[in-house]
C-alpha positions in Angstrom: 57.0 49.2 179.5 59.0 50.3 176.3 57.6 50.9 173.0 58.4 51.7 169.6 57.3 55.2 168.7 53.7 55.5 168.1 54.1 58.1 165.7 56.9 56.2 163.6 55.4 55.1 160.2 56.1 51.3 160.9 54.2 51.4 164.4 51.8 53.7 162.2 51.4 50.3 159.6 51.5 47.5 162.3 48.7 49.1 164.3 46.0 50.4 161.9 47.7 47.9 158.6 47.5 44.5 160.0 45.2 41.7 159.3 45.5 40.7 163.2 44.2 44.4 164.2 41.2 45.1 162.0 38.9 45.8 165.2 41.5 48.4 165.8 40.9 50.3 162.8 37.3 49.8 163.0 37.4 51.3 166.6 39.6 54.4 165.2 37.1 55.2 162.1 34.2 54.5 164.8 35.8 57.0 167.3 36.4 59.7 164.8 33.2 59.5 162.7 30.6 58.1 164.3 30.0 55.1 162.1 29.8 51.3 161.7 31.9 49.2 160.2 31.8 45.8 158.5 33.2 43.6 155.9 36.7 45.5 156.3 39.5 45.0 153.9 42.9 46.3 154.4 44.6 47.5 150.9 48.4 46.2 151.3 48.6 45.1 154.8 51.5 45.6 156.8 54.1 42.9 156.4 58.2 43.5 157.6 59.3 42.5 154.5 58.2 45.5 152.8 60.3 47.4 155.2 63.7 45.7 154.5 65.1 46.9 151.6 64.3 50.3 152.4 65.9 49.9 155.1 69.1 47.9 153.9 69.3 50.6 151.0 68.5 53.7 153.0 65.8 54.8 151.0 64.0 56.6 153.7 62.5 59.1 150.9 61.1 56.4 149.2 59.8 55.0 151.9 57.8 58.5 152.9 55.7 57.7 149.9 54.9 54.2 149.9 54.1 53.1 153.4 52.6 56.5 155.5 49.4 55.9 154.6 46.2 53.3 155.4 43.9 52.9 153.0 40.8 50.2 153.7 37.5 49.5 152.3 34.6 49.0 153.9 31.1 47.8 153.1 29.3 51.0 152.7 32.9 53.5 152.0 36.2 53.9 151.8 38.9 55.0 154.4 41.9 56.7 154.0 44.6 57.9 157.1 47.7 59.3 157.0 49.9 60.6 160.1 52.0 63.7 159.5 54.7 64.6 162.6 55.5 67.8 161.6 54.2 70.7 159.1 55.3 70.3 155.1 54.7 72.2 152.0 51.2 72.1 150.3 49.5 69.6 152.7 46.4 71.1 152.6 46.4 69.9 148.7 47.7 66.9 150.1 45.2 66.1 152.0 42.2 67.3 149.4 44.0 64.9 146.7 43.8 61.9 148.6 40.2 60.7 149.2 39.1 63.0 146.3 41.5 60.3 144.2 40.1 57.9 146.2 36.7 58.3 145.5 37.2 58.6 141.3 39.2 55.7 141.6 35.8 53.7 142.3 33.9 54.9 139.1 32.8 51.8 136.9 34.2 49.2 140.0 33.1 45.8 139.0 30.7 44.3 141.8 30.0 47.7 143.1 27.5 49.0 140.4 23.2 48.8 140.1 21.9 47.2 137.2 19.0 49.7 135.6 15.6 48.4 134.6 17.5 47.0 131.4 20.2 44.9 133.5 23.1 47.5 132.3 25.1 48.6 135.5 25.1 52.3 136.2 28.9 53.7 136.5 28.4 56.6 139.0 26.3 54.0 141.2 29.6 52.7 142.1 31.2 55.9 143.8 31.0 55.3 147.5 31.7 57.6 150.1 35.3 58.3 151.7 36.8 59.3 154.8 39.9 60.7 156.1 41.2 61.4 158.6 44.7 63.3 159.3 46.6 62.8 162.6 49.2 65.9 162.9 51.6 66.2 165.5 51.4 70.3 164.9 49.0 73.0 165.2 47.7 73.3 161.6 44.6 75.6 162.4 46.1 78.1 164.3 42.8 79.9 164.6 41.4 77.8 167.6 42.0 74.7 169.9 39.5 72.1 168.8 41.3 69.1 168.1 39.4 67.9 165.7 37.9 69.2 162.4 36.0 67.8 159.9 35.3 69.0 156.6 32.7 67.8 153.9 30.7 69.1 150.9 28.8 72.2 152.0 26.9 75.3 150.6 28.1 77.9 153.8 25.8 81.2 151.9 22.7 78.6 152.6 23.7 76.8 155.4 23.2 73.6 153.4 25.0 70.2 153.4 25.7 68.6 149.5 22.6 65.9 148.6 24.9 62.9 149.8 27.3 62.4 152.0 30.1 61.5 149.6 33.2 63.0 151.4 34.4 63.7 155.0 38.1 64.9 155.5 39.4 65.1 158.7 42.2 66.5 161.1 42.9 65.6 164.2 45.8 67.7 166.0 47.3 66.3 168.6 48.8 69.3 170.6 44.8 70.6 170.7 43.5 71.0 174.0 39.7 70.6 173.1 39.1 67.0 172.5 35.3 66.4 171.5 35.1 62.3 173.3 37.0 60.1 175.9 37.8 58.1 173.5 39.3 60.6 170.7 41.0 61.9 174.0 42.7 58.2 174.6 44.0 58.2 170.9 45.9 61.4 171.8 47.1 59.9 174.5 47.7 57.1 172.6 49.8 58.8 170.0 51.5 60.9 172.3 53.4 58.8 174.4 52.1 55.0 173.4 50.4 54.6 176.9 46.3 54.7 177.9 44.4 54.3 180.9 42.7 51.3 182.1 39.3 52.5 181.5 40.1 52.4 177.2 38.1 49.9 174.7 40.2 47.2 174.1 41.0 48.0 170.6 42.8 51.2 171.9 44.8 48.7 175.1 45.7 46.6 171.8 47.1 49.2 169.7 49.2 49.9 173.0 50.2 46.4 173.6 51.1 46.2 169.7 53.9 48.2 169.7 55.3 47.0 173.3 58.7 46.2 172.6 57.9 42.2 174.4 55.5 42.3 171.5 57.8 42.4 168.4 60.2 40.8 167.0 63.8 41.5 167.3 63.4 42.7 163.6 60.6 44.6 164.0 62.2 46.5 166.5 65.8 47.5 165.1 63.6 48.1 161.6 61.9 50.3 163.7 64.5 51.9 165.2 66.2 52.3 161.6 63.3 54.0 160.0 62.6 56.4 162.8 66.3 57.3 162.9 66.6 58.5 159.4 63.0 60.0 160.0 64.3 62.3 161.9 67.1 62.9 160.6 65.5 63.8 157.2 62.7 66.0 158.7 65.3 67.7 161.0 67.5 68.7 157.9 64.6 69.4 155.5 61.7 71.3 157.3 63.8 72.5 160.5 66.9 73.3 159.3 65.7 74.5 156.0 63.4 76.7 157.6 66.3 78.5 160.0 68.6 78.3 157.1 66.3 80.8 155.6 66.3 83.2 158.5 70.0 83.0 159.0 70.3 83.7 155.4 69.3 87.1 156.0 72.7 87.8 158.1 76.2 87.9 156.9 79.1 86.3 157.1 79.3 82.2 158.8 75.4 82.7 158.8 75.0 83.1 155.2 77.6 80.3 154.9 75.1 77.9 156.7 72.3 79.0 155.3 73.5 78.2 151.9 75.0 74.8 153.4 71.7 73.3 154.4 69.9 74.5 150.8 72.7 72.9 148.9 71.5 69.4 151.3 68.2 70.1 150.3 69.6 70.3 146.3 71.1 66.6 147.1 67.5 65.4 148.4 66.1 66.6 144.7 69.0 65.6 142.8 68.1 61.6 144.3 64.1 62.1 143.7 65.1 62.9 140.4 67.1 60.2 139.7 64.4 57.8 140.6 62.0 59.3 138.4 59.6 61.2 141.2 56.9 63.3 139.9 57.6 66.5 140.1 54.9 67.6 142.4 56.4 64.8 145.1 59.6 66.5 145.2 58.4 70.4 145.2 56.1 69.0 148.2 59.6 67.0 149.7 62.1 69.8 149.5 60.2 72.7 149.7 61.8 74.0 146.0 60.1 75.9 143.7 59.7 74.0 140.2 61.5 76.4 138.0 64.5 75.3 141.2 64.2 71.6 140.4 63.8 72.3 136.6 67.6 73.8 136.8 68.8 70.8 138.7 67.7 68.1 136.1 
C-alpha cells in the first residue's frame, strides 16, 4: 500500500494535528509517558489550507517554522512534539526552549488558577506540567543505544527528583536498537517505513491508514509530495552539503571551488530569512552561520 512519507512534516500534522485523530495522539503521549489523557485540545489543527501558499510560493523555510511542531493541551498538562529527520545546529537549546516556553506561557492563565482563602486567584497555581517528546531520525546520544531518553528536573549529587513533576523532555531515536515497549517499538516502525503489524492498538493501524495514499485527497498528496521535495532538497544543500563543503574546503583547487560554492548557497538561505524579518537566532540555527556572519550580510 503507498503512503506519503511518515516523516514529512504534513504526514507529521495530519496524523498527531487533526481533530479526527485525537485518540492517536493520546495513544502516542500514553506510549511514551505513561499517562492519561482527557479533555484534549489540539492548538492549530492541521487543515490543507495552511499548506497552500507555502507551497504555491516556495517558502519551504517558512514553512520549517510554522507547521513542524504539535502542541496540545490536556486536562492536567501540556504537550509539545516535534520530529527532526536529520541533525541541526543548537537543537539541544531547541529542544530546552520549547516546553520551558511552554510552561511560562501558562503563568496567570484565566480558568486555570486557585482562588486563596480571600477568593484572589494564585498566578503560579496556573503553571501545569509539560511534556515533550522529540522524534529524531539520527543518533543524537552517541554514548549508548536506548532509544528513548527522558529528561526532568533532578538533583543527580542527592539522587533526588524536583518537589513536582513540572517538566519531562523526551527523545526518542529512531535508528536505536533498544526500544523500552512493544508499542514505542511499533511507532519506530511506524515512522520508519509507514507500515505496523497486525497485533498494534488501533490508534497506531490509524495513523498508518492516515497517510495511505487511498486515504487522501489528490491535494493532499501532491502537497505532500511538494513539501517533502523541497525538504530534501533544503536539508541536502544545508546540513549535508554544507557539512562536506567544509571538509573539501580543506583541499585545493576544484575542491575549494565547491566548497566555497555551497557556503555562498547557504549566504542566499540567510540573505531570504533576512528579508522576511527572522530572528536572528532562527537563522544562526537554519544555516549554521555564526552571528557576526549574518551581521555582515544585512
Amino acid at each position: 500500500m503507498e503512503r506519503i512519507s511518515p516523516m514529512g512534516d504534513l504526514a507529521f500534522k495530519k496524523v498527531f494535528a487533526s481533530e479526527e485523530n485525537m485518540d492517536v495522539l493520546c495513544g502516542l503521549i500514553h506510549d511514551y509517558f505513561d499517562i492519561s489523557v482527557d479533555d484534549i485540545t489540539i492548538e492549530n489543527p492541521y487543515s490543507i489550507e495552511s499548506y497552500r501558499e507555502f507551497v504555491k510560493n516556495k517558502e519551504i523555510i517558512t514553512l520549517r517554522h510554522t507547521l513542524t511542531d504539535i502542541a496540545a493541551s490536556f486536562k492536567t498538562a501540556d504537550f509539545v512534539s516535534e520530529l527532526q529527520v536529520k541533525r541541526t545546529g543548537f537543537f539541544d537549546e531547541r529542544a530546552a526552549y520549547y516546553p520551558f516556553e511552554r510552561f511560562t506561557r501558562n503563568y496567570n492563565r484565566e480558568g486555570r488558577m486557585v482562588l486563596d482563602s480571600d477568593g484572589k486567584p494564585i498566578r503560579y497555581s496556573s503553571l501545569i506540567p509539560v511534556y515533550s517528546l522529540n522524534i529524531l531520525g539520527y543518533n543524537h546520544f552517541q554514548e549508548d543505544k536506548d532509544a528513548l531518553r527522558i529528561f526532568e528536573l533532578y538533583d543527580p549529587k542527592r539522587n533526588k527528583r524536583f518537589g513536582k513533576e513540572l517538566l519531562k523532555i523526551g527523545f526518542f531515536e529512531l535508528k536505536k536498537e533498544n526500544i523500552e515497549t512493544e508499542n514505542q517499538r511499533r511507532w519506530r516502525d511506524y515512522f520508519l517505513t509507514g507500515e505496523v503489524d497486525e497485533d498494534a492498538p488501533e490508534y497506531i493501524k490509524k495513523a498508518s491508514r492516515t497517510i495511505e495514499y487511498a486515504n487522501l485527497g489528490e491535494e493532499e498528496r501532491n502537497m505532500a509530495s511538494a513539501v517533502e521535495k523541497a525538504e530534501a532538497t533544503y536539508q541536502a544543500v544545508l546540513y549535508g552539503s554544507y557539512l562536506e563543503g567544509k571538509d573539501e574546503g580543506k583541499a585545493e583547487g576544484k575542491a575549494e571551488g565547491r566548497a566555497e560554492g555551497r557556503a555562498e548557497g547557504i549566504y542566499e538561505v540567510a540573505r531570504k530569512l533576512l528579508r522576511r524579518n527572522r530572528p536572528m537566532a532562527e537563522i544562526m540555527e537554519d544555516t549554521g552561520l555564526t552571528i557576526e556572519e549574518i551581521e555582515k550580510l544585512k
